[in-house]
N, C-alpha and C positions, 0 to 999 in steps of 0.2 A: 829459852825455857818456855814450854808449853803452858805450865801450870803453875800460879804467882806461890811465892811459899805459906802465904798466912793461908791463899785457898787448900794448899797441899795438906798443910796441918789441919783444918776442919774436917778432910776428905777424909785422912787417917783414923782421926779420934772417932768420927761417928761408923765408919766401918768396920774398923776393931771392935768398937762397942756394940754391933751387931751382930759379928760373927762370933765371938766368945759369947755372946748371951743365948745362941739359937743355931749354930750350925750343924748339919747334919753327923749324926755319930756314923760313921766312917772308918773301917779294919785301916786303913793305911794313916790316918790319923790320930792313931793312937799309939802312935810312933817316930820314933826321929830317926830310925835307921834309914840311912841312904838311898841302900839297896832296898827294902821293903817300898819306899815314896817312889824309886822310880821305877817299881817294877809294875804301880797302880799307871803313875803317868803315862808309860808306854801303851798299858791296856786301855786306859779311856784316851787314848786318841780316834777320832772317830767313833765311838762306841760310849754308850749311857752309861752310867752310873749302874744301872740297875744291872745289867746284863754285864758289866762286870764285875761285881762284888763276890758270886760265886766260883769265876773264874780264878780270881783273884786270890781265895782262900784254898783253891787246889792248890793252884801253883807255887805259893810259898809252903805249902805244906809237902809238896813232893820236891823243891830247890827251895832248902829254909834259908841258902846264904849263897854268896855270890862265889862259891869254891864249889857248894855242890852244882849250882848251874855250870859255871865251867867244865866241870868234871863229867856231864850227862852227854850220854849221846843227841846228837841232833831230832833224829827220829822220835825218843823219847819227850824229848822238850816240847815239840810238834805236837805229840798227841795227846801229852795235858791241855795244850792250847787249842786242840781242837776245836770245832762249832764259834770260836771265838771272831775269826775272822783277821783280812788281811794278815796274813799270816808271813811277810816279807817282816813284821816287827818280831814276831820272836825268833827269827833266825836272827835279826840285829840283836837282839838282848843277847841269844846265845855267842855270837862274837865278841860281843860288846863285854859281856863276863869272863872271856878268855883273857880279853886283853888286858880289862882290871887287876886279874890275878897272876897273869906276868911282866909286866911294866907297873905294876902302884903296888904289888903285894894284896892284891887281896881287899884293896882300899878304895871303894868309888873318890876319886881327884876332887879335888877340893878348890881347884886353881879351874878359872873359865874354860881356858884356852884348854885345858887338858881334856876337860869334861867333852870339849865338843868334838874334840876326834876322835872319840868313842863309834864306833855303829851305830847307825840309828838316832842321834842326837842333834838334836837340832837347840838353839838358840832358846825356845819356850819351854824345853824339857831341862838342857841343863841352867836353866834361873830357877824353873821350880825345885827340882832334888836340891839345888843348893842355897836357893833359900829358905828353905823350908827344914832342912836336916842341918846345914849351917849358918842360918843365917847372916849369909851373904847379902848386899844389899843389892838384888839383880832382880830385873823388872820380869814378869812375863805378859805375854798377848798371846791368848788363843782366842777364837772365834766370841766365847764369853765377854772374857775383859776387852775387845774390841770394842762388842755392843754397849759396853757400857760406859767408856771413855768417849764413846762416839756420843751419846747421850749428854750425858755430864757436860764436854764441851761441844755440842754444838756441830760438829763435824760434817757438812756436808759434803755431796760431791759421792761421784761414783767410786767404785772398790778401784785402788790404786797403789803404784810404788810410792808415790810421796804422801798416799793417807795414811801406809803402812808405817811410813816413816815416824807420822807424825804422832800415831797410838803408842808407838817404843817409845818419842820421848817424852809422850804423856807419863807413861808408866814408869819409864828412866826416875823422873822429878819425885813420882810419890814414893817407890823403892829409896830415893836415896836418905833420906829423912829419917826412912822407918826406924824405930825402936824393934820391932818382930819382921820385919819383912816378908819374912813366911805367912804368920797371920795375917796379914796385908794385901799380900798375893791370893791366898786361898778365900778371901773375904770378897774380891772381885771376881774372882773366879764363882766362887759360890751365890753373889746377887746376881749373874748374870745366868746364871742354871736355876734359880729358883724364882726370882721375881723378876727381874728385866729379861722378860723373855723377850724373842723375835716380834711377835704377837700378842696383844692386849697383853701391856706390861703392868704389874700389878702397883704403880708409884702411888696410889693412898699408903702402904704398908712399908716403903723404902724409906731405907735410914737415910740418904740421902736425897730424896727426891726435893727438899728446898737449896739444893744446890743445882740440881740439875738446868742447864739451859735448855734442854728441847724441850724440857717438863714445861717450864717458863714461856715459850715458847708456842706450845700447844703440837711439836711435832715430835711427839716419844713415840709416834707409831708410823713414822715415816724415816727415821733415821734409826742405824744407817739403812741404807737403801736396798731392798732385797734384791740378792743374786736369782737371776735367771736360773731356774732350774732345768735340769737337759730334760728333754721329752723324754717318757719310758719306754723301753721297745720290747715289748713280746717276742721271747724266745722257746718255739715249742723243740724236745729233745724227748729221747727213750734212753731206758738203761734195760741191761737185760738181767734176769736174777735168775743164776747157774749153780744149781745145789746139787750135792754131794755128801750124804753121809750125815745130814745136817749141818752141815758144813755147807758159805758163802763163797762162790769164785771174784776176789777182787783183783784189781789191776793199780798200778805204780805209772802215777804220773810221770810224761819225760820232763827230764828239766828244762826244758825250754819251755813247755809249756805253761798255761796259766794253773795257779797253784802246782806246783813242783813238787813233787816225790812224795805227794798225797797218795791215799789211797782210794779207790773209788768202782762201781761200779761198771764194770763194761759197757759200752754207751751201744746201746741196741739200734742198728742201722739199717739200709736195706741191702739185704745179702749178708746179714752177721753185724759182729763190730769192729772187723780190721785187727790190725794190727798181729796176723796170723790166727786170729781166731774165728774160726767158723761155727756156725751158731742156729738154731733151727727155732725161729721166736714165735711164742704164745699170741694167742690174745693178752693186751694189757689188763690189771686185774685190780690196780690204784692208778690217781694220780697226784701227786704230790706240785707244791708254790715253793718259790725260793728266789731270794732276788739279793742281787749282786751290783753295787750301785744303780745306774738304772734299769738295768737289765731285771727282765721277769720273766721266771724262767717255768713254763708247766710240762713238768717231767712223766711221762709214763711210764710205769713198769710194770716190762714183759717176764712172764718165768719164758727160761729160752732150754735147750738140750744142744750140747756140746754136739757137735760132726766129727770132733777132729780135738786130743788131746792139746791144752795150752803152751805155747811157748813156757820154755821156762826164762827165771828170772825176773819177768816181769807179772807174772799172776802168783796167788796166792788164795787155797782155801783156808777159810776165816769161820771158826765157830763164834754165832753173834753177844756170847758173852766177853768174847778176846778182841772185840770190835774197837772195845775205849783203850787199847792197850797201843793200837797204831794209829798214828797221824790221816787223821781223815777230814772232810771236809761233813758241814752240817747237812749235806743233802744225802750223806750215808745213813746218818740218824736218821733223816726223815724216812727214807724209805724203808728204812729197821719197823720206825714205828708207825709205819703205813701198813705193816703187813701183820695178822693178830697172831701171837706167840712165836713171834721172832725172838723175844727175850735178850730185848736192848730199850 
């Protein structure tokens, strides 16, 4: 046992009494269904709060329940999710709601083991939907409630399999106690997004900061130990912008490649943009930023004139109001709204 029980009971009472007296009002918190908690969890992995609360509220508004997600073509699902990113999770949610509603009826699984062979689901995703929708008594650890178990006790030593270990059975001990579980989890989740940040952590204002050891200590801004970030690398690329009619020529990712069965513009090269299409390119007329973990990518865009009509099947003219209707990537927007009455 990580964490003594009277400690565990303290931890509880004053972080419940934190989070019910001030946590953020939140669309997916104002809910116990299953399917709505873990359609937020899948989208804030990686991804703030902020940037996706509006995502958040398409997408249950065009899949209100986990039959209409099943039931939606792949593409469609893709292009609510668009601009969103890493977009290998909503193909999992889109699997993931197949399988719910052929093997459980229609029912996000209620049982661990079940929850986890879902698509997509990992060990932090199914402890939150199900402690939080059932309160189950199942710990979570994401990157938040790391920082702040790592805090609380003391945790030195660099990022590792047996520190990993040792934050699950921190969080194992206070899970298993809970009275709400849910509010328990979301309550460490939440001081760690809003006061125990990475950096200058706000511990005059923490509910717990007279428990904390590193506070004690004098090392809440050395623990845990910052990850090496990977250097950023500058990616310069073109696209080329092929109109017709008013009408956009876009192109369908292969599947193999990065981002899969996106849509996007022709990427302007020299001598055209391949892929059988011949191209006669402009001077660039914008430049558009866009970054992709570390990647920074500064895009030019060329209007170009067609040589040679497109293959078919994989191009496609796009009027720019039928733009949000297909699965695209955020750098289609950007160059929409790079360019003045594009009307996207």
């Amino acid at each position: 046992m990580i964490i003594p029980p009277s400690a565990a009971r303290t931890l509880r009472r004053a972080l419940l009494a934190w989070y019910r007296a001030g946590r953020r009002d939140l669309p997916w918190r104002r809910t116990r269904d299953p399917y709505r908690i873990w359609i937020s969890e899948i989208m804030l992995q990686q991804t703030t709060v902020g940037a996706v609360v509006p995502y958040y509220r398409r997408f249950v508004r065009s899949f209100p329940t986990v039959r209409a997600l099943a039931a939606a073509r792949l593409d469609d699902v893709l292009a609510v999710w668009s601009g969103l990113g890493y977009y290998r999770r909503a193909r999992h949610l889109h699997q993931a709601a197949r399988v719910v509603v052929h093997r459980h009826r229609g029912r996000f699984p209620r049982r661990l083991e079940e929850a986890l062979a879902l698509p997509g689901i990992g060990r932090y995703t199914a402890g939150a939907v199900l402690s939080i929708a059932f309160s189950k008594r199942l710990p979570v650890v994401d990157g938040n409630v790391a920082r702040v178990l790592s805090r609380l006790l003391l945790m030195r030593g660099p990022h590792s399999a047996a520190r990993q270990k040792r934050l699950w059975s921190a969080a194992t001990d206070l899970a298993a106690g809970a009275a709400a579980p849910g509010d328990l989890n979301q309550a460490l989740m939440e001081l760690g997004a809003t006061l125990c940040a990475p950096r200058d952590p706000a511990c005059g204002v923490c509910p717990v900061a007279r428990l904390c050891a590193a506070r004690a200590a004098g090392l809440e801004g050395k623990i845990p130990p910052s990850r090496r970030a990977r250097r950023p690398v500058e990616v310069r690329s073109a696209v080329a912008l092929v109109t017709r009619g008013g009408r956009f020529l876009l192109r369908r990712r292969n599947d193999g490649a990065l981002l899969p069965g996106l849509w996007e513009f022709p990427a302007a090269g020299p001598g055209g943009a391949g892929d059988g299409l011949r191209l006669d390119l402009g001077k660039p007329v914008a430049t558009i930023s866009h970054s992709i973990t570390y990647r920074r990518f500064k895009i030019s865009i060329h209007p170009a004139r067609l040589l040679s009509e497109p293959p078919r099947g994989r191009y496609r003219w796009v009027a720019p109001g039928d733009v949000r209707r297909l699965p695209t990537s955020a750098i289609v927007r950007k160059v929409l709204a790079a360019l003045p009455g594009a009307g996207v």
